[in-house]
N, C-alpha and C positions, 0 to 999 in steps of 0.2 A: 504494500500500500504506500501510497506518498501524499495522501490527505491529511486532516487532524490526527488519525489515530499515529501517526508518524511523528509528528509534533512535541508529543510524552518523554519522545526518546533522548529531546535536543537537549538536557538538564542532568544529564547522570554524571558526566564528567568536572574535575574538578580546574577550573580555571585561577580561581584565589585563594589561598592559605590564609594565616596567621600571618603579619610582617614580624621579623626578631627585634626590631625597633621601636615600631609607634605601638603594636600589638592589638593594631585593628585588621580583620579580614580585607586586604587589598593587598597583597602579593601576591603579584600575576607570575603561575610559573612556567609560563612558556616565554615571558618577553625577561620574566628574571628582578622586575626591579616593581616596587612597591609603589602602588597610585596615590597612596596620602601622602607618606614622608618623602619617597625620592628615595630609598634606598635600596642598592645595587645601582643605580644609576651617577651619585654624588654624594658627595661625603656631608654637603650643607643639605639641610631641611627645607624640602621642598616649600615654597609658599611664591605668594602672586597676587599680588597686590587689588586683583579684582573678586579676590576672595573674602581681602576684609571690608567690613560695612563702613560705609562712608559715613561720618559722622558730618551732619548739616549744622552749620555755625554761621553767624548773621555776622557782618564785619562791621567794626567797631567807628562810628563816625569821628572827622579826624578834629581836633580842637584846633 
């Protein structure tokens, strides 16, 4: 078959681990490096500046 009943099957393999790092489920083991921290990829903690929340500030009128 290659309808839904096919579908069931795409889910049994295991794509992310444990990271030995952050120790969240996102080490990928076929690319080898870890989707939250960055590890196996760089020795610095991944982050990206479009991930932290912008904080809205009014700017200060000038005297």
């Amino acid at each position: 078959m290659k309808g839904t009943p096919s579908m069931g099957k795409k889910g049994r393999s295991k794509t992310h681990v444990r990271c030995r790092r952050c120790g969240r489920h996102s080490y990928n083991l076929a690319k080898r490096y870890c989707a939250h921290c960055g590890f196996g990829r760089s020795k610095k903690l991944r982050n990206y500046n479009w991930s932290a929340k912008k904080v809205n500030r009014k700017r200060k009128p000038n005297k």
